[in-house]
Structures are given as C-alpha cells and as structure tokens.
Backbone as CSV, one residue per row, in Angstrom:
resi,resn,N_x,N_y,N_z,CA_x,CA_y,CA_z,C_x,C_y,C_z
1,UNK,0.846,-1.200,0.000,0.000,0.000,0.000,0.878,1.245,0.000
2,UNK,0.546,1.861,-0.613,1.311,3.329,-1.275,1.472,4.584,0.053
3,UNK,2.434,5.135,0.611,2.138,6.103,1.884,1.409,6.883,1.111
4,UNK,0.998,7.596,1.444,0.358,9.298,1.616,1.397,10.210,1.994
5,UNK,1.733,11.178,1.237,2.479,12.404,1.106,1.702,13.168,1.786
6,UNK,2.164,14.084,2.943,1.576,14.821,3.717,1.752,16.115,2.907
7,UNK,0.542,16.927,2.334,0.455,18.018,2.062,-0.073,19.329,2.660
8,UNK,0.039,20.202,3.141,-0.181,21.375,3.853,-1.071,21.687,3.378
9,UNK,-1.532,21.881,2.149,-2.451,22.906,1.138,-3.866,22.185,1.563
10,UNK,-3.720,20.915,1.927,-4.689,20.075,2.947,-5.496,20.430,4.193
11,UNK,-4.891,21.185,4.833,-5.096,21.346,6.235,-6.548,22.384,6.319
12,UNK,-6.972,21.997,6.810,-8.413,23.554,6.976,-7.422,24.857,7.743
13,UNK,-8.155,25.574,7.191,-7.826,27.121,6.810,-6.828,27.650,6.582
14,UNK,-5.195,26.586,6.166,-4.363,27.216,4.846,-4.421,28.229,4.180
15,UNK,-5.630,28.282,3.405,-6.018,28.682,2.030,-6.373,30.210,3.012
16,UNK,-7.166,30.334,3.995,-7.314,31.353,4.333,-6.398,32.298,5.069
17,UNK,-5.484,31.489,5.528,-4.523,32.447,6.260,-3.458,33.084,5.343
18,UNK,-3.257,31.863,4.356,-1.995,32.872,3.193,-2.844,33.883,2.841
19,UNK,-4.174,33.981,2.448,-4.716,35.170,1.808,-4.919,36.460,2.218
20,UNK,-5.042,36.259,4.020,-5.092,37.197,5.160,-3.679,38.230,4.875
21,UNK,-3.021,36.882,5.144,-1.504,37.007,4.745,-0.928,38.311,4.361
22,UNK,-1.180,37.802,2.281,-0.772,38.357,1.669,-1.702,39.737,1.585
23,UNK,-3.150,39.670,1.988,-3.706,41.073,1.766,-2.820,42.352,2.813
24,UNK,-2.757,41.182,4.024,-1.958,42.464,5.426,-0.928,42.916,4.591
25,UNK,-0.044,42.278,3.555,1.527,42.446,2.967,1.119,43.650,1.577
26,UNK,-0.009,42.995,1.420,0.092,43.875,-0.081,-0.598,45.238,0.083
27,UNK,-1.870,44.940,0.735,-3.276,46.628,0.992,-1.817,47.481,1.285
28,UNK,-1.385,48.129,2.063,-0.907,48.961,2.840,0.259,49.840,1.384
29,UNK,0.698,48.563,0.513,1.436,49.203,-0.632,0.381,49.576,-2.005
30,UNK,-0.362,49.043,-1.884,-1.505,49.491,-3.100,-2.069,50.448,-2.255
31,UNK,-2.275,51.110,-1.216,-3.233,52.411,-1.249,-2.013,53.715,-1.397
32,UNK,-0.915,52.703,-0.455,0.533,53.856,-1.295,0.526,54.374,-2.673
33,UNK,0.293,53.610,-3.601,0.798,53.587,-4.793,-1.048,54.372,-5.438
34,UNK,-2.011,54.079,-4.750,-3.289,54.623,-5.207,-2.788,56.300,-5.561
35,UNK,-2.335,56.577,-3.615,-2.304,57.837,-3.139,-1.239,58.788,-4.287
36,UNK,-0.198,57.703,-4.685,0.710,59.043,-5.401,0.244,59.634,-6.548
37,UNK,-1.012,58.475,-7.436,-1.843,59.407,-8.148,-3.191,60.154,-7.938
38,UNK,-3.069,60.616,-6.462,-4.445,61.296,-6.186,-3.639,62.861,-6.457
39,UNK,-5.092,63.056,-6.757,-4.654,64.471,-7.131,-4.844,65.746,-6.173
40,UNK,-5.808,65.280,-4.937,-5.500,66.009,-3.841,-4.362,66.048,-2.819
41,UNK,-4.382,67.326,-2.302,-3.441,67.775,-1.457,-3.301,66.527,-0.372
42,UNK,-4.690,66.263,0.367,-4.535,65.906,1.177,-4.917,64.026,1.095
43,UNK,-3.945,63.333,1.893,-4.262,61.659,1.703,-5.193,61.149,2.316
44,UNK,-6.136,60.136,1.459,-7.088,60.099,2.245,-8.440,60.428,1.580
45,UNK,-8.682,61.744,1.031,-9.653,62.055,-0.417,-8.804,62.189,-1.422
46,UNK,-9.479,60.967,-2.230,-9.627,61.538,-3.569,-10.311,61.934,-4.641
47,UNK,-9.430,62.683,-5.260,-9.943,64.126,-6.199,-9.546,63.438,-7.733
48,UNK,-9.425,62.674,-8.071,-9.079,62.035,-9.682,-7.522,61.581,-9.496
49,UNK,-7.180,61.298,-10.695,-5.597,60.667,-10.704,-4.976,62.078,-11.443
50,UNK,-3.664,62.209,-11.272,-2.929,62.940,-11.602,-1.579,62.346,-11.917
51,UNK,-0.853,62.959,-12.861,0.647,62.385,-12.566,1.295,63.768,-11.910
52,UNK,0.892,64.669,-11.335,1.691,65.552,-11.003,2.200,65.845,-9.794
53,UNK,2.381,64.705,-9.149,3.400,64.702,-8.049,4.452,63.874,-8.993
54,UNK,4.650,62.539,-9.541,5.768,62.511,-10.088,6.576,63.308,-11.152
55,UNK,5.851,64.048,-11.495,6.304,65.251,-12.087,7.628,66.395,-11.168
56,UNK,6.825,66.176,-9.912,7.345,67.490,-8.661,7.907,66.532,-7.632
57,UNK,8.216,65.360,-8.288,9.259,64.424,-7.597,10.410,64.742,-8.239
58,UNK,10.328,64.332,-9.768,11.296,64.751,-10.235,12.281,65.823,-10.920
59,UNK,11.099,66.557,-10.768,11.689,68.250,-10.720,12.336,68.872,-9.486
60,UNK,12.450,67.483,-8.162,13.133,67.875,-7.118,14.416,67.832,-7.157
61,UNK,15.384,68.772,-6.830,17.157,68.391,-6.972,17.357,67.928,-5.945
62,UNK,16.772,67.820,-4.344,17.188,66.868,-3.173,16.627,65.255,-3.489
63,UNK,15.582,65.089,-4.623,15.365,63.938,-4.774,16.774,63.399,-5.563
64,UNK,16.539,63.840,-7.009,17.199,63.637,-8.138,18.893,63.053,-7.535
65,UNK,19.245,64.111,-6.277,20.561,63.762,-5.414,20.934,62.783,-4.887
66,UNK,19.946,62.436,-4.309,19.435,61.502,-3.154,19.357,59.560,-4.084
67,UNK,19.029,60.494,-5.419,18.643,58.976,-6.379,20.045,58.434,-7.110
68,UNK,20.688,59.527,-7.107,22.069,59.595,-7.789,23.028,58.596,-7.012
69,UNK,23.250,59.329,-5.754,23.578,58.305,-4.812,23.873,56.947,-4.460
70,UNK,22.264,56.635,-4.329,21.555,55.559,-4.048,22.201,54.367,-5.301
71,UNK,22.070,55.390,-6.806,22.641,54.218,-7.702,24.131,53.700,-7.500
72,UNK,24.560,54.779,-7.821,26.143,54.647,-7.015,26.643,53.568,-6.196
73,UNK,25.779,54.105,-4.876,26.456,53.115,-4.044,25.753,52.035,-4.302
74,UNK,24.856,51.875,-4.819,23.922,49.875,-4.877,24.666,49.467,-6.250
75,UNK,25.236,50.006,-7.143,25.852,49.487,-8.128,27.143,49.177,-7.432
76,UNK,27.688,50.233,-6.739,29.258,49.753,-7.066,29.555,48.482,-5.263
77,UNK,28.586,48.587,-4.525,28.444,47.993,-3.105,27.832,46.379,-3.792
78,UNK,27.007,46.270,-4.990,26.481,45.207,-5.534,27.717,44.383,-6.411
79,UNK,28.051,45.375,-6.785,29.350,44.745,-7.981,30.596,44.040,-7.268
80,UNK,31.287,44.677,-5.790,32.174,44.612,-5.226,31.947,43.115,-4.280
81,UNK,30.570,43.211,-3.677,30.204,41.883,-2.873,29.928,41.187,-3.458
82,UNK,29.551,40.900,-4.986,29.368,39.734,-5.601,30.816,38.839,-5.839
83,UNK,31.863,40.068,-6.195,32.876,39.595,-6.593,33.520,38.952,-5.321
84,UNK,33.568,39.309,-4.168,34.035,38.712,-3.094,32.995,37.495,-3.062
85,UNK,31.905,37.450,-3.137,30.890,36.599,-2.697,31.344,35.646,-3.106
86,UNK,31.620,35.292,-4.355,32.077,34.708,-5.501,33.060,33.642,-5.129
87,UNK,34.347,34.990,-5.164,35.604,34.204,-4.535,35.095,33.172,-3.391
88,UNK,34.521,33.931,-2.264,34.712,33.055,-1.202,33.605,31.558,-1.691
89,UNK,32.564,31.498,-2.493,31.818,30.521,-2.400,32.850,29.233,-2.535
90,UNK,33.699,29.966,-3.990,34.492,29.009,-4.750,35.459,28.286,-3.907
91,UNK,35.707,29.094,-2.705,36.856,28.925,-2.321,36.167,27.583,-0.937
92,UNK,34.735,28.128,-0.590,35.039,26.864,0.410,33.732,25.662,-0.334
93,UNK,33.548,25.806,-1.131,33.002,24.709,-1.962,33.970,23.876,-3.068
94,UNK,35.078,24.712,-3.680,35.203,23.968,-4.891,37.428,23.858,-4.310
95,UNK,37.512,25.052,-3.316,38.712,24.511,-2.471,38.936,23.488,-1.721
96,UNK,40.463,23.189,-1.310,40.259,21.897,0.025,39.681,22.065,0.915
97,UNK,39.462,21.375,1.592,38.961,21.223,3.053,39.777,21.028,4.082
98,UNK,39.462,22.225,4.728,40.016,22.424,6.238,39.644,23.157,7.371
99,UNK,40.229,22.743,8.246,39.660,22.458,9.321,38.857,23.785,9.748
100,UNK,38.268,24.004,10.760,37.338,25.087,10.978,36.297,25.760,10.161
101,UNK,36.346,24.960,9.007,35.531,25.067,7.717,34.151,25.825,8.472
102,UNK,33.256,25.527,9.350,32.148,25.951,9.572,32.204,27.226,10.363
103,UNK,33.360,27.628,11.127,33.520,28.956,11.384,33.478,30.179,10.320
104,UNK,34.253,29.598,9.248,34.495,30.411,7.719,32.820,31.168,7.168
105,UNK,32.074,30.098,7.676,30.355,30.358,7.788,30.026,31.283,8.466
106,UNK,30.005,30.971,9.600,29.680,31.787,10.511,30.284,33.373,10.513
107,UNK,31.642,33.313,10.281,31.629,35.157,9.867,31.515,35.515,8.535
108,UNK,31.209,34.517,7.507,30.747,34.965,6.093,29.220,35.453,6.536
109,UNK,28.399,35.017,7.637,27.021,35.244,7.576,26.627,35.873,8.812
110,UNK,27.838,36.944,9.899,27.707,37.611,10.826,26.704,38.736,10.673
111,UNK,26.916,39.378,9.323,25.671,40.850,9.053,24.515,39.875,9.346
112,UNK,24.379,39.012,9.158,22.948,38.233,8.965,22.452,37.664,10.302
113,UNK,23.278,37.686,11.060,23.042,37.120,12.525,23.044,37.848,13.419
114,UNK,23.992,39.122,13.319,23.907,40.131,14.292,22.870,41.214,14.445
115,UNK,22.202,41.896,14.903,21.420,42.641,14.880,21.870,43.845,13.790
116,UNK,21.323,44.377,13.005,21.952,44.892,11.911,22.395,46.570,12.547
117,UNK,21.649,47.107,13.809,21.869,48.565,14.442,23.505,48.308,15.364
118,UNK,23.520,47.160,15.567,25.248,46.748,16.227,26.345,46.431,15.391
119,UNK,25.779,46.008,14.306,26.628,46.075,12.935,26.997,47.521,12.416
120,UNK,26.115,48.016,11.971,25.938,49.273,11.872,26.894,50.193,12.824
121,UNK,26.827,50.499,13.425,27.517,50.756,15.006,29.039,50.764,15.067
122,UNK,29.490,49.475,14.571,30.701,48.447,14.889,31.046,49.171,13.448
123,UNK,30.755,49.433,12.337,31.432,49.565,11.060,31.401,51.102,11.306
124,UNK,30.508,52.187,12.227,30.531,53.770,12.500,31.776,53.797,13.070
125,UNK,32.142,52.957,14.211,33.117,53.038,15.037,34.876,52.545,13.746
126,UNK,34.607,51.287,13.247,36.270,52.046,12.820,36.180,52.535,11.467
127,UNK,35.455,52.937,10.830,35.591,53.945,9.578,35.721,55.556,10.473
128,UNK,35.083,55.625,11.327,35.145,57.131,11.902,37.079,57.237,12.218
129,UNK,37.996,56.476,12.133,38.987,56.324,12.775,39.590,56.661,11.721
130,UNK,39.507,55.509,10.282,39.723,55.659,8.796,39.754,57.275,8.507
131,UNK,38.137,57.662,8.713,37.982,59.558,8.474,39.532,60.062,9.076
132,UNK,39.521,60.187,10.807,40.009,60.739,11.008,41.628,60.467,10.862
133,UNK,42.130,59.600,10.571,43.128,59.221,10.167,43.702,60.063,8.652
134,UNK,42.915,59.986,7.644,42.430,59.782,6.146,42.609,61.604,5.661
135,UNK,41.430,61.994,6.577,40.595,63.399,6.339,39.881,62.899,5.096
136,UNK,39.399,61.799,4.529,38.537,61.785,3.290,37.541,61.708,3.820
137,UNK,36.254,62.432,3.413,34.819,62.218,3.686,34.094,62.401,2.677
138,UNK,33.988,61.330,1.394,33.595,61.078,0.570,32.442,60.100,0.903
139,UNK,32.105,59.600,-0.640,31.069,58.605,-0.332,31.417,57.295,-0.540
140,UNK,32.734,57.211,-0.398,33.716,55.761,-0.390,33.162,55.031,0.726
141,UNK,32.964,55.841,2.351,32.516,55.119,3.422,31.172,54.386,3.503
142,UNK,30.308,54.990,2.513,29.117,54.231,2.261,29.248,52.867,1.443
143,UNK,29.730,53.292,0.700,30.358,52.024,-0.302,30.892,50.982,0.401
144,UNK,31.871,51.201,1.015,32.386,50.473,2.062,31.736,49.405,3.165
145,UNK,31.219,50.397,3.470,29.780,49.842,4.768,28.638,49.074,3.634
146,UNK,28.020,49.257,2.727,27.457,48.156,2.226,27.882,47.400,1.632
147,UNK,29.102,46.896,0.827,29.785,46.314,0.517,29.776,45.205,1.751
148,UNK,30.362,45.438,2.719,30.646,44.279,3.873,29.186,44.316,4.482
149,UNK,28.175,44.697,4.144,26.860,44.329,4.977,26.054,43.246,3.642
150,UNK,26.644,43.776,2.172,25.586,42.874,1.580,26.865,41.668,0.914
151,UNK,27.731,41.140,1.583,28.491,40.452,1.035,27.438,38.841,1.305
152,UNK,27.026,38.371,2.280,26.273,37.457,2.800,25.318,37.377,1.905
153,UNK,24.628,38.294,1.734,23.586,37.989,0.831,23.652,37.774,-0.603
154,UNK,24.875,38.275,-1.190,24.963,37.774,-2.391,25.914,36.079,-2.393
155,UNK,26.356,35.690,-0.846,26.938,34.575,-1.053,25.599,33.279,-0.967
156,UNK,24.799,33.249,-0.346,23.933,32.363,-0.178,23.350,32.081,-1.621
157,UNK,23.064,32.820,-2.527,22.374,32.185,-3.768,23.840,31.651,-4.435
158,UNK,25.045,32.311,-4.562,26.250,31.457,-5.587,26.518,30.434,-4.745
159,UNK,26.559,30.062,-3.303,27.100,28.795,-3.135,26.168,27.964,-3.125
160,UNK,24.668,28.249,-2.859,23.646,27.456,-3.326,23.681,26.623,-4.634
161,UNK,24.282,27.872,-5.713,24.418,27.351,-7.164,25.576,26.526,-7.062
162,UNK,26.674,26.644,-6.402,27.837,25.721,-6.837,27.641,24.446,-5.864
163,UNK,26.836,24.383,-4.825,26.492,23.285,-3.898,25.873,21.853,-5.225
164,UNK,24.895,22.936,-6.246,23.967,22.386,-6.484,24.868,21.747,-8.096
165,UNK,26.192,22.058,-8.317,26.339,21.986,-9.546,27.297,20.663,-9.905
166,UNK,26.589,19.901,-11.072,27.462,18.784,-10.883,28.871,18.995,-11.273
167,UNK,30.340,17.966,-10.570,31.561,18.359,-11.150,32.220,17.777,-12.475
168,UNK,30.981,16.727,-12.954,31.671,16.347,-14.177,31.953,16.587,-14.851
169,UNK,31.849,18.041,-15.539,31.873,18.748,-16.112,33.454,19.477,-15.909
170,UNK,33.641,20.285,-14.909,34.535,20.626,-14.638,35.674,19.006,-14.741
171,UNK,35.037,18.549,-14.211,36.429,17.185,-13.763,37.067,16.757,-15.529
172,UNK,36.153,16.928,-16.557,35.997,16.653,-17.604,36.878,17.526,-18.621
173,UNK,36.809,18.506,-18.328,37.438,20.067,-18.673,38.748,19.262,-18.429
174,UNK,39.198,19.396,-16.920,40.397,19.143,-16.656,41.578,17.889,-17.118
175,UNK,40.333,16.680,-17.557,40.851,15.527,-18.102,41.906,15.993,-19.109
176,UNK,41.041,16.922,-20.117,41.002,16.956,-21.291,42.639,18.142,-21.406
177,UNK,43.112,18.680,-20.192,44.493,19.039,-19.940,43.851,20.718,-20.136
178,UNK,43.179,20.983,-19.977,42.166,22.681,-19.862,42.749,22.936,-18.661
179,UNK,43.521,24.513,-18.299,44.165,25.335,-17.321,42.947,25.001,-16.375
180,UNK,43.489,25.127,-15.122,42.527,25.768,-14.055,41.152,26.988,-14.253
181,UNK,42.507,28.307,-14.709,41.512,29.576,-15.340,40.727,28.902,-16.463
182,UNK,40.975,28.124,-17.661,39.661,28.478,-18.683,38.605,27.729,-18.177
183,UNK,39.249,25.824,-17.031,37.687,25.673,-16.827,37.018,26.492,-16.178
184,UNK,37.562,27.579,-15.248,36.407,28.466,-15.129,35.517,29.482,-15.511
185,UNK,36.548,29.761,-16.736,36.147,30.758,-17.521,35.243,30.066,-18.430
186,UNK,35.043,29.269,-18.637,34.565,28.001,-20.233,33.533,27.086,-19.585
187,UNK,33.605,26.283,-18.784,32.839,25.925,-17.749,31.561,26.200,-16.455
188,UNK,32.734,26.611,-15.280,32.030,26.826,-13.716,31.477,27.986,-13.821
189,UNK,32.355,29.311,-14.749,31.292,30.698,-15.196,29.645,30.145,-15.513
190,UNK,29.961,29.893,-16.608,28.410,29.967,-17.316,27.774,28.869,-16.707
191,UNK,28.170,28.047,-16.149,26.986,27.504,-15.291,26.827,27.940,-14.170
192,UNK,27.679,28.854,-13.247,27.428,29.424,-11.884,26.549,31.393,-12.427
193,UNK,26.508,31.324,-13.530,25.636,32.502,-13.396,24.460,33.252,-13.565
194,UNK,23.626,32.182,-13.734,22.341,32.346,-12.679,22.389,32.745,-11.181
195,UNK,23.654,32.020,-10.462,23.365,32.187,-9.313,24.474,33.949,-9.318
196,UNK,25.146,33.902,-9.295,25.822,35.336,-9.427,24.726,36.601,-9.835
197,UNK,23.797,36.120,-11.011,23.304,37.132,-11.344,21.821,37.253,-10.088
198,UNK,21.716,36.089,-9.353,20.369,36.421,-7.911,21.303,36.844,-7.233
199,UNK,22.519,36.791,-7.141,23.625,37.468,-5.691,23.542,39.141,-5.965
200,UNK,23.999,39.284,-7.417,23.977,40.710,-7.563,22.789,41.440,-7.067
201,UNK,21.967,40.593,-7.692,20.459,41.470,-7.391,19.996,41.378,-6.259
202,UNK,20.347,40.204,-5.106,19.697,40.967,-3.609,20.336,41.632,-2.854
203,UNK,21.833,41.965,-3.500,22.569,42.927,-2.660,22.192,44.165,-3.234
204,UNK,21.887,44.355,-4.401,21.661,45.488,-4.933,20.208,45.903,-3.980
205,UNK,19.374,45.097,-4.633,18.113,45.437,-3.529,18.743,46.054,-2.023
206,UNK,18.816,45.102,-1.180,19.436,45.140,-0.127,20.345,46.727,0.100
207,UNK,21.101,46.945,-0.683,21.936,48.094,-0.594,21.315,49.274,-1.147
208,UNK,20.332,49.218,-1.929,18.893,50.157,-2.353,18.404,50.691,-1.420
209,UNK,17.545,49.601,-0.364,16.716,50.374,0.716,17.575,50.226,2.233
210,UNK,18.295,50.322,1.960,19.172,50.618,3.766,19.055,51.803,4.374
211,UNK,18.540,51.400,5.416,18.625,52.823,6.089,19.376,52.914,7.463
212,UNK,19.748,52.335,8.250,20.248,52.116,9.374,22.057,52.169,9.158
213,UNK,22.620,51.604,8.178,23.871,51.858,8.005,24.204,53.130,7.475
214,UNK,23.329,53.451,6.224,23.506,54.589,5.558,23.413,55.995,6.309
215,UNK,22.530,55.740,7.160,22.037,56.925,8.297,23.303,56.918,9.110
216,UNK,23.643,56.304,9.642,25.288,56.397,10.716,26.236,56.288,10.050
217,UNK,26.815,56.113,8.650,28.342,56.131,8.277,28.055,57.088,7.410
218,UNK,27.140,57.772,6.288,26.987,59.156,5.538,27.400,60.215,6.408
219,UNK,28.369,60.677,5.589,28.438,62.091,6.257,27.324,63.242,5.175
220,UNK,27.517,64.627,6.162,25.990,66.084,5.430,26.484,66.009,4.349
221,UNK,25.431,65.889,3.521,25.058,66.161,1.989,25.155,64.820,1.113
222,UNK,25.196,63.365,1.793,25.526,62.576,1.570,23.848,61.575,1.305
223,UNK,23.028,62.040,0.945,21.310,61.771,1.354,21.575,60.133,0.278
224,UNK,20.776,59.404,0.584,20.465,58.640,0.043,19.255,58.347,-0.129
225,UNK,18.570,57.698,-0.773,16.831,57.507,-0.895,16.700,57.668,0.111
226,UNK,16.255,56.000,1.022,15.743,55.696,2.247,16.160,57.040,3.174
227,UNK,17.017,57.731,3.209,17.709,58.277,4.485,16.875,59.990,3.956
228,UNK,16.516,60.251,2.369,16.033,61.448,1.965,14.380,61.160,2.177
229,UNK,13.682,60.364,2.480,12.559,59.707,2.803,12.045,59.627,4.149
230,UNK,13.379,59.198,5.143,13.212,59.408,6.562,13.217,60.868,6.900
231,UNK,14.080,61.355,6.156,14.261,63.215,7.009,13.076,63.593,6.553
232,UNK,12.444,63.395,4.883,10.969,63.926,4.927,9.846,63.895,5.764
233,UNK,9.748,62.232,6.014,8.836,61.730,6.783,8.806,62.856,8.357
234,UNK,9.596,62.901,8.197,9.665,63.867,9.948,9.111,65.144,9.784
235,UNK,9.817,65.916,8.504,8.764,67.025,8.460,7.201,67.376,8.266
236,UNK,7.398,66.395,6.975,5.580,66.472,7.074,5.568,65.321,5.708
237,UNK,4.496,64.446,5.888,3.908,63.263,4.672,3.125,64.297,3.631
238,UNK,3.899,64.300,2.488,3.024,64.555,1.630,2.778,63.892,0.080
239,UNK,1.985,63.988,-1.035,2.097,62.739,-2.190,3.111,62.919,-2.627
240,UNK,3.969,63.786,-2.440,5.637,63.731,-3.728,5.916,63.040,-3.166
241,UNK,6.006,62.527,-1.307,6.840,61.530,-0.807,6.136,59.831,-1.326
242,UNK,4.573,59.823,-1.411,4.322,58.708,-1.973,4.745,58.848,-3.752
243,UNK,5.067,59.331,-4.124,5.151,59.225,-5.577,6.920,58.718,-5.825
244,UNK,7.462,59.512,-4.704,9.051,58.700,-4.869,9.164,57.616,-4.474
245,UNK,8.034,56.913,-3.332,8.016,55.714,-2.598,7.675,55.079,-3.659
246,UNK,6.542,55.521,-4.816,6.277,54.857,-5.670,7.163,54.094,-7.077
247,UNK,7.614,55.487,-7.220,8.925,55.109,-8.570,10.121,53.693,-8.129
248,UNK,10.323,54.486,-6.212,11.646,53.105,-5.913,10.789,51.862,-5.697
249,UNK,9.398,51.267,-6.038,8.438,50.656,-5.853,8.702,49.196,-7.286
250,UNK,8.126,50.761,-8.395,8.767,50.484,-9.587,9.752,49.907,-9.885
251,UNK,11.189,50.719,-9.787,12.440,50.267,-9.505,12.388,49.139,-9.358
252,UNK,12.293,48.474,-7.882,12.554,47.045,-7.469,11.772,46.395,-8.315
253,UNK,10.669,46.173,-8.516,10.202,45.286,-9.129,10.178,45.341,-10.823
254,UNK,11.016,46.132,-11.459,11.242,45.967,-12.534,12.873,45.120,-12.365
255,UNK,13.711,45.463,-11.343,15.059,44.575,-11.397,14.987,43.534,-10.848
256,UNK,13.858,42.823,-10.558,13.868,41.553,-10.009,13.183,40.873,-11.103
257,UNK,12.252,41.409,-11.748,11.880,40.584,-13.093,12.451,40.501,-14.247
258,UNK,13.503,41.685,-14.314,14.496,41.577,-15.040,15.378,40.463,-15.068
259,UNK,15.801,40.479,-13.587,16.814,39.145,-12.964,16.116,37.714,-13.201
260,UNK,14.764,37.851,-12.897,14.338,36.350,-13.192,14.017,36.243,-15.082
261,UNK,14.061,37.434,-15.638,14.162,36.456,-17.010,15.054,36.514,-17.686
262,UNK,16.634,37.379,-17.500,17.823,36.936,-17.798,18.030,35.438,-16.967
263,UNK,17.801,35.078,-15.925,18.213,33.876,-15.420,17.574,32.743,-16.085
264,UNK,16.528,32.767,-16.204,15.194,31.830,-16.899,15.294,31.573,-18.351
265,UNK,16.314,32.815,-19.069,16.958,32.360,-20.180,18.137,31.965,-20.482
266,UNK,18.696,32.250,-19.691,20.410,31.721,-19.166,20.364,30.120,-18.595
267,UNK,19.001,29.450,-18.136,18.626,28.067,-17.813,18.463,27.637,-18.842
C-alpha cells in the first residue's frame, strides 16, 4: 500500500490564512501607490488621478541627489560583494577542506546574525577612525559599509548554485588538460551565473533600501533615498513623498523581473 504524502495545502484554513496574509503584505502598498496618483493635497480624499506629483518628484534636486547616490552606491556595493561573494563561495566549496571550515560560515554570515543597528555601530566606530586618520569624507565610506553588509547575501544564492552543480563537467574540462583559469572561464562561469546574477540582485536590492547603516556612516550632503525619505517623513507626509516611494516601488520590481528572465533564459 502506497504512503500518503503529507500536504499542507490540505489542512483547513491554509487557504485562508496565506490570503489574510498576503492582503496584510500587499493593501498597505496598493493604497501607497493609489495615493501618489491622487490628485488632492490631502491623503485620504480623492480628487481624480494625476501624474503631477511625479512630475514634482522629479523636478526635485534633493530627490534627483538623493537617487544619484543611491545608484552609485547599490551598483558599485552590488558589484564589489558579488565579486568577493564569488571568490569566497568558490573557495570553500570547490577549495580543500580544512579544518574550521564551519567557522568560515559563521563570519561569512555575521551581518545576517547580528542585529543589523550593532553592525551598523561596529562599522561607524572604525571607519570614523579611517575619516580621522584619512581626512577623506567622501562617499567611499558608504560604499564600504554596504559592501561588507551585503556580502552574505549575495553569497547564499552562488554557493547554493555551486552546492547544487554537478563536477563532471569541470572534472571533464580538466581531463582533457584545460588550465585551471579556462575551466572556469569556459565551464564553472556559465553555469554558476544564474546564481551570481540572484547574488547581484539581492545585494543590490538590499543596498537600495538601507537605512540604518547609511544613516550612521553618511556624512551632510551625503542623502540617500531611504535616508532622503526618513528626514521627509519627519517634516511632514506629503504625495511627492508617496510618488518617490512609488517610482523606488517600480524600480525594485522591474530589477527583479528583469533578474528572473535573464536567469530563466540563461537556464
């Protein structure tokens, strides 16, 4: 007699709690995204749709600054931790094995375990030293600080991919008297980059909406989205602020569907 596969989707009221779920997750960003095309002043009535808060979003120069930034550092903080991410996957998946191997874990995945305001904190404390050492107060220190906060997150999807990847291939390469470098270049590349290209993109995400690091290692005039969003929020909520909430809304979810169908065609 055949077991029975225990399925969840089975259980009474499943079906109703993901839906609870997802309405608590989603309502709160769809009346956001309602509000940035209302055309009244005030949130709450509306007066027809308008596009003219994203209009007077982007006719803002503290936005436009603030967005400049933001690319900056999530490009070049995305580009830098992948490439480390990278190295290190290779290095304790497809290197020897030795000893303390699971410690190598544990501080590859410390941003991820530590409370992220003590992280935060711990990277204020010796870059402020760097400054004063340095006198540079550029936007290198931001870079810096997300770089080592989103290194973890772009390592979990590439060593996932190289966990998951068979070596015959490579072992095959090598038979055949192929350098070290081309099987990776000819080989372990193009099959490890799917996963490189989900590493890039949740650090990028990730290094997009930060606000807790960016807020303590930016020095004045240094605004980033999230951090040009918080100082608004304090003065006063108004729709230009939902209409920029809206565009970086946009944003993300155009680079994550991007990412899943370069990957989905790269499979």
């Amino acid at each position: 007699m055949a077991e029975k596969r225990f399925d969840v989707t089975h259980m009474p009221g499943v079906a109703t709690i993901a839906i609870v779920t997802f309405l608590a997750l989603y309502i709160p960003v769809l009346i956001l995204v309602v509000n940035a095309f209302n055309a009244s002043d005030t949130a709450g009535r509306w007066e027809g749709a308008t596009l003219r808060w994203f209009a007077a979003a982007l006719d803002n120069t503290a936005f436009r600054r603030a967005a400049l930034n933001s690319a900056i550092v999530a490009l070049t903080a995305a580009t830098l931790s992948t490439v480390l991410a990278t190295a290190a996957a290779l290095a304790v998946t497809r290197g020897r094995h030795i000893k303390g191997q699971g410690g190598i874990f544990v501080i590859l995945n410390q941003p991820l375990l530590v409370p992220e305001i003590v992280f935060a904190i711990a990277l204020m404390v010796v870059l402020a030293q760097v400054k004063q050492a340095t006198g540079y107060q550029g936007l290198g220190y931001v870079i810096v600080a997300h770089t080592t906060f989103c290194i973890p997150f772009a390592f979990l999807p590439i060593r996932a991919r190289l966990s998951g990847m068979d070596l015959t291939l490579e072992t095959a390469s090598m038979d055949l008297y192929a350098s070290r470098f081309y099987t990776f270049r000819r080989v372990t590349l193009p099959l490890l980059l799917p996963g490189i290209l989900a590493g890039f993109m949740l650090a990028f995400v990730i290094s997009l909406d930060n606000v807790v690091v960016s807020s303590l290692i930016k020095s004045p005039g240094q605004e980033t989205l999230p951090t040009y969003l918080m100082g608004e929020l304090r003065r006063n909520l108004t729709s230009e602020i939902y209409a920029i909430s809206a565009l970086l809304l946009f944003a993300s979810i155009s680079i994550v569907a991007a990412s899943w169908f370069v990957t989905r065609t790269r499979q």
